[in-house]
ROPAPA-113356 format. One record per residue (C-alpha): residue number from 1; y, x, z negated. Coordinates in nm, 4 decimals, always signed. Layout:
<recs>
   num         c2         c1         c3
   NUM          Y          X          Z
...
</recs>
This chain:
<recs>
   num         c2         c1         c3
     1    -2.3793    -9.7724    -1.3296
     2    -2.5267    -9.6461    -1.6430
     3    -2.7541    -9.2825    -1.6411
     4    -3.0311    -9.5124    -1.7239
     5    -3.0062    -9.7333    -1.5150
     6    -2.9635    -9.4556    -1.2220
     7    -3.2817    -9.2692    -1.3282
     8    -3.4434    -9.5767    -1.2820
     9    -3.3177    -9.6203    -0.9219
    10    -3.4070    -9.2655    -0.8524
    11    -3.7669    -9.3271    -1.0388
    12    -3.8586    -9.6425    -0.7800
    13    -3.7698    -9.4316    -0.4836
    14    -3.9289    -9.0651    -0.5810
    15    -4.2617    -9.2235    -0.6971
    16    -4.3459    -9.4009    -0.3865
    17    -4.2669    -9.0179    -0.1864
    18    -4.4806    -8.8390    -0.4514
    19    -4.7565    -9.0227    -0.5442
    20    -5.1129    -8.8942    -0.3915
    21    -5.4076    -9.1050    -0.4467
    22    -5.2084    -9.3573    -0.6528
    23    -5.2105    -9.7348    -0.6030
    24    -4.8916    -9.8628    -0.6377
    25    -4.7270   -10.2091    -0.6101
    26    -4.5883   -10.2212    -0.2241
    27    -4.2536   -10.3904    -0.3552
    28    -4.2226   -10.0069    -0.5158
    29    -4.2978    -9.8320    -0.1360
    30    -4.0444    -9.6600    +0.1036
    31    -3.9028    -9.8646    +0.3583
    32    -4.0526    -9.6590    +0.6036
    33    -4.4432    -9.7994    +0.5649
    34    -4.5330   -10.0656    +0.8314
    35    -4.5093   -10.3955    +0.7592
    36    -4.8429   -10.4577    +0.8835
    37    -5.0183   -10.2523    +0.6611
    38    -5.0067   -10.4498    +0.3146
    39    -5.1989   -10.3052    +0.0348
    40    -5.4883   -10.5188    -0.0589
    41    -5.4199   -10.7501    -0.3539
    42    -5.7662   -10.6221    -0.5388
    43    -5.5921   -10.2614    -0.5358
    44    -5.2435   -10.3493    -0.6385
    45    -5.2026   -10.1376    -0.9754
    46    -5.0318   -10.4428    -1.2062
    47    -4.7138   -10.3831    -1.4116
    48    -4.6752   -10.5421    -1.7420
    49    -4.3605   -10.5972    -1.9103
    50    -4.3138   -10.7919    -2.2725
    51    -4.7002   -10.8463    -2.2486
    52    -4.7689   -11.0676    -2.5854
    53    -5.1039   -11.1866    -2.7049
    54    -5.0498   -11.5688    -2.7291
    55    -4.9129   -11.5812    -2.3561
    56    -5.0595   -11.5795    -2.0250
    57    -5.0069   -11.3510    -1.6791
    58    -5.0699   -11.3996    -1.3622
    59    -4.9344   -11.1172    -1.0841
    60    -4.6790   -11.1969    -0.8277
    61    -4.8900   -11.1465    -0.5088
    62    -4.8632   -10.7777    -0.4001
    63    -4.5667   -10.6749    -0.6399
    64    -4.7965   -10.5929    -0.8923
    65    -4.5638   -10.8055    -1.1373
    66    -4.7891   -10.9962    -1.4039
    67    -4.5665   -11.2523    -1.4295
    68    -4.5694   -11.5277    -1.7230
    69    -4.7319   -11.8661    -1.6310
    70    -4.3838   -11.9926    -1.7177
    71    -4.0629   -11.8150    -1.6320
    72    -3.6804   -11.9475    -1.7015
    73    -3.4913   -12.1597    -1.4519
    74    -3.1502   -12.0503    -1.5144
    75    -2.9287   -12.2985    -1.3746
    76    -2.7367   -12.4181    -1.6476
    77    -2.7412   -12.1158    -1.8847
    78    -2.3549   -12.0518    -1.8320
    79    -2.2373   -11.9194    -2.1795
    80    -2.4106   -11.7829    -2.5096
    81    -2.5208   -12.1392    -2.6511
    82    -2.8252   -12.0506    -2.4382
    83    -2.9236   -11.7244    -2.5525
    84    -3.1211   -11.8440    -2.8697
    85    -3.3492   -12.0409    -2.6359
    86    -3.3947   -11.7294    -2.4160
    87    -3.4730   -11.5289    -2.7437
    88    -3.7091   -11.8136    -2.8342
    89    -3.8995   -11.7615    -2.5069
    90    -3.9153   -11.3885    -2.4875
    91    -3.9780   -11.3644    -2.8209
    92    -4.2916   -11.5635    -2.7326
    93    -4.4167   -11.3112    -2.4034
    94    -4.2185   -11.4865    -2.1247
    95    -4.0961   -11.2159    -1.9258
    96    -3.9469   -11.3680    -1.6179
    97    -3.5598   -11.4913    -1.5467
    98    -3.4734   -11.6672    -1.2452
    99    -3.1052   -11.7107    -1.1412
   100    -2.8587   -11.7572    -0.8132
   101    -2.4976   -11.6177    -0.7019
   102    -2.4542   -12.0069    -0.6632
   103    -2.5013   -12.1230    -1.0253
   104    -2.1779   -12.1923    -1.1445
   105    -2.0350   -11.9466    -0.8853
   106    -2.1774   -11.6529    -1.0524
   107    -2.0926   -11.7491    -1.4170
   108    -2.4722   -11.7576    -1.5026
   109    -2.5229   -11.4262    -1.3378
   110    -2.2594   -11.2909    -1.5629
   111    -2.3458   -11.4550    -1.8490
   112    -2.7546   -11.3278    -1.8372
   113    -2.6084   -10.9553    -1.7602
   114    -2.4084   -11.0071    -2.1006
   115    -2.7449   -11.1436    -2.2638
   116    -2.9314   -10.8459    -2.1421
   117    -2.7180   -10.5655    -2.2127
   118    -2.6872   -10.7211    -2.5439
   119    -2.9915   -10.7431    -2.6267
   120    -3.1268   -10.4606    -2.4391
   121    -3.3803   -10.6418    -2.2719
   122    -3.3373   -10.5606    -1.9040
   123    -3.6566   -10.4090    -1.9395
   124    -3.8745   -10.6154    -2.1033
   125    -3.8068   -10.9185    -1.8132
   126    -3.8397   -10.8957    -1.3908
   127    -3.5005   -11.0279    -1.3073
   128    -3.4848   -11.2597    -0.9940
   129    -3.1676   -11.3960    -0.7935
   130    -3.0544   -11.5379    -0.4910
   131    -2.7958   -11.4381    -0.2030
   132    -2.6758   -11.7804    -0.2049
   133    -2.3659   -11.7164    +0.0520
   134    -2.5871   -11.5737    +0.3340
   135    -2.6138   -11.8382    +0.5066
   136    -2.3068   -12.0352    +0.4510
   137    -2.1641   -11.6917    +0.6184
   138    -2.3816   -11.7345    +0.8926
   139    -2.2912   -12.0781    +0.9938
   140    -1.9579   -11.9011    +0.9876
   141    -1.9952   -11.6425    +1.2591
   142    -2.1669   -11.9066    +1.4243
   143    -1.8236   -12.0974    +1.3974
   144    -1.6772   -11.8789    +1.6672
   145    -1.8444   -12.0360    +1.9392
   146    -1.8445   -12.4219    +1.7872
   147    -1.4744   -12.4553    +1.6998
   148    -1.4104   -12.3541    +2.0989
   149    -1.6740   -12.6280    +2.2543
   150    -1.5194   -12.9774    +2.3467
   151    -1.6489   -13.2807    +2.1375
   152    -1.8607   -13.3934    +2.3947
   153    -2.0468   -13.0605    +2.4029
   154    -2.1015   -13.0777    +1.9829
   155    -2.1891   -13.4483    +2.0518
   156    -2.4649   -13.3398    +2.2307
   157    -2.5630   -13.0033    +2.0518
   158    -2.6092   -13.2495    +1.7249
   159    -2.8093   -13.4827    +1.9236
   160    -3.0372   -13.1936    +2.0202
   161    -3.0858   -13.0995    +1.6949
   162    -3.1364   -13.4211    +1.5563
   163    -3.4240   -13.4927    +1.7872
   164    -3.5733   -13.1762    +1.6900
   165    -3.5674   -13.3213    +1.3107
   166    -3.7223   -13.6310    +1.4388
   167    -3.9918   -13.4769    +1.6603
   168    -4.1225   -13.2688    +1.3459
   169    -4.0916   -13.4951    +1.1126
   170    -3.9494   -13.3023    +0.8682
   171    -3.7444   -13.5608    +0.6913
   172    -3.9776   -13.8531    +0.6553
   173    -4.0529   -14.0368    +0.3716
   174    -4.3622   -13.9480    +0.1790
   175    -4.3371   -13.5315    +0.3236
   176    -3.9622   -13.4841    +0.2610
   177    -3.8375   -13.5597    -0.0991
   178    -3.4860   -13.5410    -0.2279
   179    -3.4213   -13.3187    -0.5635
   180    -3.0593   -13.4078    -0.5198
   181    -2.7505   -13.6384    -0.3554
   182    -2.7133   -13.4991    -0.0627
   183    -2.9862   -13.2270    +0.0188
   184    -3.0567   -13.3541    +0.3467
   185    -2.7261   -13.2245    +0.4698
   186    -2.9230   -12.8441    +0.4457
   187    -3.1176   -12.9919    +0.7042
   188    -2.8968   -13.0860    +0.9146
   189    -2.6455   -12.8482    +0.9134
   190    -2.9838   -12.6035    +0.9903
   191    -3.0441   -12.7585    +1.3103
   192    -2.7436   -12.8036    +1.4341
   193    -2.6733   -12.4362    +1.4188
   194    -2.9992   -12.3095    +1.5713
   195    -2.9803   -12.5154    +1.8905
   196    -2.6187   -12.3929    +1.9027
   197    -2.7630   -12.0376    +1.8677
   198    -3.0348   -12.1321    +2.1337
   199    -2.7927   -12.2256    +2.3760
   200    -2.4916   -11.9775    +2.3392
   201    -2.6885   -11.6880    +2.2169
   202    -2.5810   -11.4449    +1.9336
   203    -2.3373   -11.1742    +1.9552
   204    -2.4280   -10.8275    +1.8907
   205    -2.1007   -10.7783    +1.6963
   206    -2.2059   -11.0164    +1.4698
   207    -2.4603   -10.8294    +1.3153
   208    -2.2714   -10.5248    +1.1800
   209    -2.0514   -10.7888    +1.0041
   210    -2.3712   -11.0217    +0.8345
   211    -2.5040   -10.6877    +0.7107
   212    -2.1311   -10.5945    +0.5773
   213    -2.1244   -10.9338    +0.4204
   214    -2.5048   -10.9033    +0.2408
   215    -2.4369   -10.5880    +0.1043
   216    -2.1670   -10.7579    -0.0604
   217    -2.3288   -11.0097    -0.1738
   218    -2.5643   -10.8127    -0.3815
   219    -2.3341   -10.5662    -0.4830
   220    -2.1287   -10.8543    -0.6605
   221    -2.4541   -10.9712    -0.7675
   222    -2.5346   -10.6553    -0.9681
   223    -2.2104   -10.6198    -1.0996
   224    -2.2320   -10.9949    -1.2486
   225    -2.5777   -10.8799    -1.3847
   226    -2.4962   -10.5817    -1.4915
   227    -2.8114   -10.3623    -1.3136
   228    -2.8235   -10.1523    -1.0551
   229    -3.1282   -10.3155    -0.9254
   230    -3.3250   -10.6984    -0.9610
   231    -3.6813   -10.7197    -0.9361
   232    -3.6650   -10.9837    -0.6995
   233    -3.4199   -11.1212    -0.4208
   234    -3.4061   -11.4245    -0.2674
   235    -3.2624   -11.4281    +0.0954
   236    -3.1669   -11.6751    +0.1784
   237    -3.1360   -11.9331    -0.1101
   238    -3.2431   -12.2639    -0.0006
   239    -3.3508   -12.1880    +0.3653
   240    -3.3825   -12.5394    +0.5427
   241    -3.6003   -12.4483    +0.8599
   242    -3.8539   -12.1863    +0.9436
   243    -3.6905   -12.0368    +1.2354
   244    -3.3885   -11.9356    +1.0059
   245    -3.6688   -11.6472    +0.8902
   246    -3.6676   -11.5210    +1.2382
   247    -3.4175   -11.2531    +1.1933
   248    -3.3769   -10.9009    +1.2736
   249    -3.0826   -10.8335    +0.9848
   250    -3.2864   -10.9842    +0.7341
   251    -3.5865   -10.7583    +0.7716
   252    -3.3709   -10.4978    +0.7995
   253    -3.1731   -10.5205    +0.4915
   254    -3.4896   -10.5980    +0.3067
   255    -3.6191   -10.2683    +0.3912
   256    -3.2610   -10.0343    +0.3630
   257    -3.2205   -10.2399    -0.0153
   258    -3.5595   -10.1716    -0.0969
   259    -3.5237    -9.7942    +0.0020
   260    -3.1909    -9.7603    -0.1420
   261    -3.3622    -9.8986    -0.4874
   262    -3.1744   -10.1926    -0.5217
   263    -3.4840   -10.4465    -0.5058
   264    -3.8116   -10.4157    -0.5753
   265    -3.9656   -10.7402    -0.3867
   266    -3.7879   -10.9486    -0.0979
   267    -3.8346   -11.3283    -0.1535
   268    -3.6906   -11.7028    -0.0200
   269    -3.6687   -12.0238    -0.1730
   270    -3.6879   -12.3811    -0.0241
   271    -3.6976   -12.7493    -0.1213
   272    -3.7333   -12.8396    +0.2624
   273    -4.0065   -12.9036    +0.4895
   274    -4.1825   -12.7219    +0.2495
   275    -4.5421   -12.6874    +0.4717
   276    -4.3142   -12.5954    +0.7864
   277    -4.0958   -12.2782    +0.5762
   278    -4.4388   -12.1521    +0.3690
   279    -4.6639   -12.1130    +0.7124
   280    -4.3734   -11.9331    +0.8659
   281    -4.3297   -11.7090    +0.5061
   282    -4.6766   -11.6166    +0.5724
   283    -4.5984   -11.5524    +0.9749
   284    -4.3234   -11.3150    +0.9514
   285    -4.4720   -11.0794    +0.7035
   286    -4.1741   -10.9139    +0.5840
   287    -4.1674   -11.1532    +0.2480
   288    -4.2826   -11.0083    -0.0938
   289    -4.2987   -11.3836    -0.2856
   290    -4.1642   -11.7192    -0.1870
   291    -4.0275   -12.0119    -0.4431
   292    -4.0619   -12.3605    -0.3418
   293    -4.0819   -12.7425    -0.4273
   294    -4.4511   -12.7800    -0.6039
   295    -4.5450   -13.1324    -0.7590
   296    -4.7884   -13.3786    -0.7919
   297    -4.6204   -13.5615    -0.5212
   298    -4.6158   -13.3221    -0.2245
   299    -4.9183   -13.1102    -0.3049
   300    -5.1412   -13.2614    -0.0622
   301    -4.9539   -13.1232    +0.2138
   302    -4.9785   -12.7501    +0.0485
   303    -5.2908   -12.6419    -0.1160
   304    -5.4228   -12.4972    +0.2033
   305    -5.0791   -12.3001    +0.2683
   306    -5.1094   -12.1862    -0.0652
   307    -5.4239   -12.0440    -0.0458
   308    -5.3273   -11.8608    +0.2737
   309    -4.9994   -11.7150    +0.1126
   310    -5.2201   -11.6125    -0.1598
   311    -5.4735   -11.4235    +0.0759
   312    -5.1817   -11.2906    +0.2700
   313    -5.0858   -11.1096    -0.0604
   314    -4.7770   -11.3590    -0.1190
   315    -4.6497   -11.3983    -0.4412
   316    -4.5706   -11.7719    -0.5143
   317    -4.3214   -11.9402    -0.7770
   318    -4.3431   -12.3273    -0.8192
   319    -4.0267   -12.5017    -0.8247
   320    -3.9588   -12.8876    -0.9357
   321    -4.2796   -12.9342    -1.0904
   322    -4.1101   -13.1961    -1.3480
   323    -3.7949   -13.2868    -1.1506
   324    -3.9512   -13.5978    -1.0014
   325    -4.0534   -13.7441    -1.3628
   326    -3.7197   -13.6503    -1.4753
   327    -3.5249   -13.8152    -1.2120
   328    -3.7613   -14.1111    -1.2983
   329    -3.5973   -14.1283    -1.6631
   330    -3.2281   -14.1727    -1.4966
   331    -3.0987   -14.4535    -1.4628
   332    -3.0549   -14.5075    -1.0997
   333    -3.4319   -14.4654    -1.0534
   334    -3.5097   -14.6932    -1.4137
   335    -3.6841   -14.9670    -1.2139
   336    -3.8801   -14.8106    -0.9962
   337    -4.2772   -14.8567    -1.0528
   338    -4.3577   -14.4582    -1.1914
   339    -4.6469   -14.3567    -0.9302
   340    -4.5784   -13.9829    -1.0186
   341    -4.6565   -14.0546    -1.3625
   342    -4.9599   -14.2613    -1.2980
   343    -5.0790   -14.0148    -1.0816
   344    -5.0444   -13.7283    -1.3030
   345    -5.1459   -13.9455    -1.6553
   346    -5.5028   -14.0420    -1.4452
   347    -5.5358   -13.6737    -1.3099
   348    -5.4371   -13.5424    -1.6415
   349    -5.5227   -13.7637    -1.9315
   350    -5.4005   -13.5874    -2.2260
   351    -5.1711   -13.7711    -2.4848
   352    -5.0163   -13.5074    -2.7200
   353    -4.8218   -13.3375    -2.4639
   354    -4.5570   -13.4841    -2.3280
   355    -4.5117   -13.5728    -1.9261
   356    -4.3180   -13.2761    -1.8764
   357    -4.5236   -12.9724    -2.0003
   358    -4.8153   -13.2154    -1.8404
   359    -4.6671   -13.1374    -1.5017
   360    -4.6719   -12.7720    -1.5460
   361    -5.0425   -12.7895    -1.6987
   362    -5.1277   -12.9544    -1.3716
   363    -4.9513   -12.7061    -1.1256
   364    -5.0992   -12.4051    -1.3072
   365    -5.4398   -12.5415    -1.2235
   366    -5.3966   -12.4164    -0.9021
   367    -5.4864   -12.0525    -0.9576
   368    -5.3283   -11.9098    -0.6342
   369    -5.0064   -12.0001    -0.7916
   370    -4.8506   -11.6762    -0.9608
   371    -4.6403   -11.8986    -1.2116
   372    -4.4197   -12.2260    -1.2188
   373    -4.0123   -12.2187    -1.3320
   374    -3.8735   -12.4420    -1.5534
   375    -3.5285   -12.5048    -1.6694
   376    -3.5743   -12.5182    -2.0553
   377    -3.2386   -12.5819    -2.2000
   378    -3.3206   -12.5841    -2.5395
   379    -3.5506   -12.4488    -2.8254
   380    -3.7420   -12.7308    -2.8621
   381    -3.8164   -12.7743    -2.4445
   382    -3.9528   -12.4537    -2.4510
   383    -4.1992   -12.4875    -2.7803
   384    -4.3259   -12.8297    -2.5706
   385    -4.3789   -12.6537    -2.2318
   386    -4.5049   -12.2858    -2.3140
   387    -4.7836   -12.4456    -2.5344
   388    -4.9732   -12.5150    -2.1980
   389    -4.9768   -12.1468    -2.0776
   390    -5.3386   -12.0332    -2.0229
   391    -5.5316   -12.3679    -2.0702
   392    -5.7291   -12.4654    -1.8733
   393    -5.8571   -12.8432    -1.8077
   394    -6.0673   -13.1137    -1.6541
   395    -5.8987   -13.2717    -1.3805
   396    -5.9586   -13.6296    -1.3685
   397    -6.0693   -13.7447    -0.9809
   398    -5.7518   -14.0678    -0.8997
</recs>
């Protein structure tokens, strides 16, 4: 890695050893402080980076991060036709990138740690990703035992698990919404490997091999990136039940990558059972800042989560604020009566923005949000969106 990017390494470990009196960001601590003893959000020193007058900050629970109300959702920003839009947005004071190993299998990774060393930039944005092959590797040690059981045994294992899905509930209409084809398989796949877990146990040679395999993970991630650090890790992308944040490993390699300087903040993202995962975020206490499905459709179910993450110092990123009214506009969905949009037209009444930026407007509402991610593909998505940033409204009672 560059000298640079080395002396910054060395700066994130040395200044949490050295500093006396000094209020720093927890996401910038040695490993070695308790994870019980979280520095109160009122005395978090904030960091600013690419701080610009006509945007607005809010700080990413106890990182200290002041994060733009808006930050860029990645996913399709595979090759350079993208970077005048991420010019266009920086340019303008957003200061937040959000990607995954996963997107494009690592081609977006690659092609943002091309942007930034070309632009020099690294610094003026707090990078995010997301160890999207953790747990695909985990449900592959787990493997070991299931490819050895007789069908009748996996017969009943998945009809275990499946009753478990049905008891809580967790995929019913109305709770559980679908961002994609397929996303309940996450779900199910989840399940299915925790009662196997429950009933076979797990193997304590297992665990030198998941932390192998992590390490990995984020070293290729770097690399790809082209840092020797991200501000923010996601572990693991997509997590489909709250038990999968009991574990051991995971703590642990939060702590040993935070002490080694190669986070600053340990985070997880979901799009399932979204009240289940965020009461369990808050319960384990070893998570910095959480992402997860926020919209005018599921919020009911949240707001009082979300003000307990935010007391418990969490640092929280909406996801699919606007994916809903976007699926609406496809065509599979074209004749289906738009309560979404009624919903958030009577909530929000305001006719010269368009639905889209109108669904971030309402999200960021909710001040115990830190800030909402959207995928702006082009120039002109990000001019309608970022206009919101910092107002503040009426809501209309439905």
């Amino acid at each position: 890695m560059a000298n640079q990017d080395n002396s910054r390494r060395d700066f994130f470990k040395k200044t949490a050893a050295a500093s006396v009196g000094l209020v720093l960001a927890p996401g910038l601590l040695s490993a070695s402080e308790p994870q019980n003893k979280k520095t109160p959000l009122t005395a978090v020193q904030p960091e600013w980076r690419n701080k610009q007058s006509g945007a607005s900050y809010r700080m990413l629970g106890r990182t200290g991060m002041m994060v733009s109300e808006l930050v860029v959702g990645t996913y399709p920003y595979k090759n350079e036709s993208f970077y005048p839009v991420l010019d266009y947005g920086i340019e303008r004071g957003v200061n937040y990138l959000d990607t995954a190993a996963a997107y494009t299998q690592g081609q977006v990774e690659s092609n943002l740690g091309n942007y930034l060393k070309k632009t020099g930039y690294r610094e003026k944005v707090f990078l995010s990703t997301k160890l999207s092959g953790y747990g695909g590797y985990l449900y592959g040690v787990l493997n070991d035992i299931n490819k050895g059981l007789p069908q009748g045994k996996k017969d009943a294992l998945r009809k275990k698990a499946d009753q478990m899905i049905e008891d809580r509930a967790v995929l019913k209409p109305g709770y559980h919404m679908n961002f994609w084809d397929g996303q309940e398989k996450q779900v199910f796949d989840a399940y299915y490997y925790h009662v196997l877990m429950q009933e076979h146990g797990f193997r304590s040679e297992w665990k030198s091999k998941i932390k192998k395999h992590t390490y990995g993970l984020l070293e290729s991630g770097l690399k790809r990136l082209q840092t020797d650090y991200v501000d923010v890790l996601h572990c693991p992308h997509g997590i489909a039940m709250p038990e999968m944040m009991e574990d051991e490993i995971l703590e642990e390699l939060f702590s040993e990558f935070k002490q080694k300087g190669l986070i600053r903040a340990s985070a997880v993202s979901f799009h399932n059972d979204v009240a289940g995962n965020l009461s369990k975020v808050i319960e384990v206490g070893y998570y910095d800042a959480t992402m997860f499905a926020y919209n005018i459709a599921n919020h009911a179910a949240l707001e009082n989560l979300i003000y307990k993450a935010k007391e418990a110092g969490i640092g929280m990123v909406a996801m699919k604020v606007a994916r809903l009214l976007w699926m609406e506009d496809q065509p599979a969905w074209k004749n289906e009566d738009s309560w979404r949009l009624k919903k958030l037209t009577r909530t929000i009444p305001d006719s010269e923005i368009s639905k889209f930026a109108k669904a971030y407007l309402w999200a960021l509402q909710n001040s115990n949000l830190s800030c909402c991610v959207a995928q702006m593909e082009t120039v002109d998505m990000f001019a309608d969106n970022i206009q919101i940033m910092g107002r503040k409204v009426e809501q209309q009672t439905v």
